[in-house]
N, C-alpha and C positions, 0 to 999 in steps of 0.2 A: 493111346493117351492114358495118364498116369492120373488119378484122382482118389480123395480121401473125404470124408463126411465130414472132418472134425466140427464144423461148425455146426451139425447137425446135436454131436456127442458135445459140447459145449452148453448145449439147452438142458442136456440129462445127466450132468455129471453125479446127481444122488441116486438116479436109477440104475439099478442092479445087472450086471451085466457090460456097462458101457465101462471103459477106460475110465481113469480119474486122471487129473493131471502130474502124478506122480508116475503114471503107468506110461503117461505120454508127455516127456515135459515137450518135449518139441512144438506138439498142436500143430501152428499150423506149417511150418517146416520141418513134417516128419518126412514128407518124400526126400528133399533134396538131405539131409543131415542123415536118415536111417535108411531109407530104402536104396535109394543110387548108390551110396560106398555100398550095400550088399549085391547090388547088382553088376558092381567093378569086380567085387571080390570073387564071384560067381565067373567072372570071365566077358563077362557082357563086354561089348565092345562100345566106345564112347560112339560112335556114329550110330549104332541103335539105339542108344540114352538119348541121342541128341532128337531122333526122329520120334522119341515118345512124350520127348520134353516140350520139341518148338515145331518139328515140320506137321505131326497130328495135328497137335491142338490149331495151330497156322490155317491148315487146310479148312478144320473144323469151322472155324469164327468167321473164314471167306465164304461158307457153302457150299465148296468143293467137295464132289460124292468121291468117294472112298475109292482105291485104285486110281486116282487123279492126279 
């Protein structure tokens, strides 16, 4: 399963260290806009995107233990 803080980095955008919204204009679709095209372009196959994308997180939210 794929996840990012940004809402976290949203509360500290003047704290030093965190992204600014120049660094990240996406916020909160950095996974699907930056990370999955890099993860195509890597070679990744859309059927493991798809399984990080809906079948994890799917399982996760019904309380299905891992290996399920």
């Amino acid at each position: 399963m794929l996840s990012h803080d940004w809402n976290i980095v949203l509360t500290r955008l003047a704290s030093p260290g965190f992204p600014t919204r120049e660094e990240n204009p996406d916020g909160y679709l950095w996974l699907t806009r930056a990370v999955i095209p890099r993860l195509k372009r890597a070679g990744v196959g859309q059927s493991v995107i798809d399984e990080l994308m809906k079948g994890n997180p799917k399982r996760y939210f019904e309380g299905l233990k891992p290996g399920s």
